[in-house]
Structures are given as structure tokens and as C-alpha cells.
KOLNUVEX-526926 format. One line per field, with one value per residue (C-alpha): residue number from 1; residue in one letter; y, z, x. Coordinates in steps of 0.001 Angstrom, whole numbers. Layout:
REM KOLNUVEX-526926
domi [NUM|...] .
ketor [a|...] .
yy [Y|...] .
zz [Z|...] .
xx [X|...] .
***
This chain:
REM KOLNUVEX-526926
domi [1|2|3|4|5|6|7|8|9|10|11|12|13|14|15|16|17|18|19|20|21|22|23|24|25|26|27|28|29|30|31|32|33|34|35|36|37|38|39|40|41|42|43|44|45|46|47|48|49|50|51|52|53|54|55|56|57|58|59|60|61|62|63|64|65|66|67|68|69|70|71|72|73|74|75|76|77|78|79|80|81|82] .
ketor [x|x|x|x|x|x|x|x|x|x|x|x|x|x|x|x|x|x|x|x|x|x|x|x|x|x|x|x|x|x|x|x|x|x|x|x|x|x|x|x|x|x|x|x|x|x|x|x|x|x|x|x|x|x|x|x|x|x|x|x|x|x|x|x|x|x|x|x|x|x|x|x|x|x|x|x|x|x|x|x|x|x] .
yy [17674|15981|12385|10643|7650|4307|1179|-1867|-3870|-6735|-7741|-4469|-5735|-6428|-4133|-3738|-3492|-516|1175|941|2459|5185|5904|5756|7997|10685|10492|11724|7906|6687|3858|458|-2099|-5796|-7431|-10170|-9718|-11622|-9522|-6231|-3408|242|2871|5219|4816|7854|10631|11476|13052|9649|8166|4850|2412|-1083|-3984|-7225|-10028|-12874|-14044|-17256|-15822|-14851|-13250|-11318|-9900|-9536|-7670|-5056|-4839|-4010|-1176|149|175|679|2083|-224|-3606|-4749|-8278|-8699|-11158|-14700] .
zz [-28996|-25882|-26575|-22651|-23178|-21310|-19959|-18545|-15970|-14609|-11527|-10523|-6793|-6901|-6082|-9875|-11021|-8288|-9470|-13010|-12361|-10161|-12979|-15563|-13864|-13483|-17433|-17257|-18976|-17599|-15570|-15655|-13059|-12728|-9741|-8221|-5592|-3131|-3415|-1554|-3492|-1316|-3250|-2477|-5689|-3933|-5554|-8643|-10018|-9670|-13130|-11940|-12104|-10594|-12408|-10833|-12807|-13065|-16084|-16542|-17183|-20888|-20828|-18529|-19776|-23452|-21587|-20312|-23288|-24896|-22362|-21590|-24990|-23418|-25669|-24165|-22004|-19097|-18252|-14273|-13041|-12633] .
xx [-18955|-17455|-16575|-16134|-14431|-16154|-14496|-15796|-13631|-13530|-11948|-12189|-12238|-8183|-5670|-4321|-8692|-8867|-5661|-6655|-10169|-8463|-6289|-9159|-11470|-8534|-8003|-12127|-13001|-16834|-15944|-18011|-17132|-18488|-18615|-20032|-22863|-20582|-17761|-16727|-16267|-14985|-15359|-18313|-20935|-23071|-21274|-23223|-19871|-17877|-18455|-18750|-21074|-21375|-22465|-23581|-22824|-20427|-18229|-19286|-23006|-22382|-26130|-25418|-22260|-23913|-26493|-23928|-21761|-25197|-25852|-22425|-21037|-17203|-14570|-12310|-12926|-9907|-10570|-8497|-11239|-10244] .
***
């Protein structure tokens, strides 16, 4: 039984969010990013291998975030937005 770890971050847009999913997705973790629709985000989501998956959303929408926490179900949740 293979157990992948998931994460959610936040903030992920930041140099310390992008190292952390970098170093995440090397440890084989499922990586769950929210960002806002305004924001610019460079890592290439095409690769079906990438484990990472953008969520639009902002944190002061608490239905929204529900919403993912519902769906993703992450293991572990690293709040860098401000």
C-alpha cells in the first residue's frame, strides 16, 4: 500500500513557498498550492508527473478554503501567505 503524503500551501508564490514545494515534491509528498488568480505562479503545471496542483482561492474566503481542505485532505497544511 503506498501512502503519498499531501500538503497544502499557501503563499506558495514567495521565494521560501517555492523552496518548500521544491523540497516537498523531492520527498515524493502531492503538492497543493493556493494562489490567488492575480498572482504569478512559474512553475510548469503541464507535466502530469509534477504532483502539483493549483488552487485558486484567497484566505480571507473561508468557503473557499473549507472547500479545498474538503477535497485535498493534506497530511500537512504550511500557511506563508500574508
Amino acid at each position: 500500500m503506498n501512502m503519498t503524503r499531501t500538503a497544502l500551501i499557501t503563499g506558495v508564490t514567495g521565494q521560501d513557498g517555492a523552496y518548500l514545494a521544491e523540497f516537498l515534491l523531492a520527498r515524493n509528498y502531492e503538492v497543493h498550492v493556493l494562489v490567488r488568480r492575480a498572482s504569478t505562479f512559474n512553475k510548469d503545471t503541464h507535466n502530469p508527473d509534477a504532483r502539483l496542483t493549483l488552487h485558486y482561492g484567497d484566505l480571507t474566503d473561508g468557503s473557499s478554503l473549507r472547500r479545498i481542505l474538503h477535497r485535498v485532505a493534506p497530511n500537512g497544511i504550511y500557511n506563508l501567505g500574508a
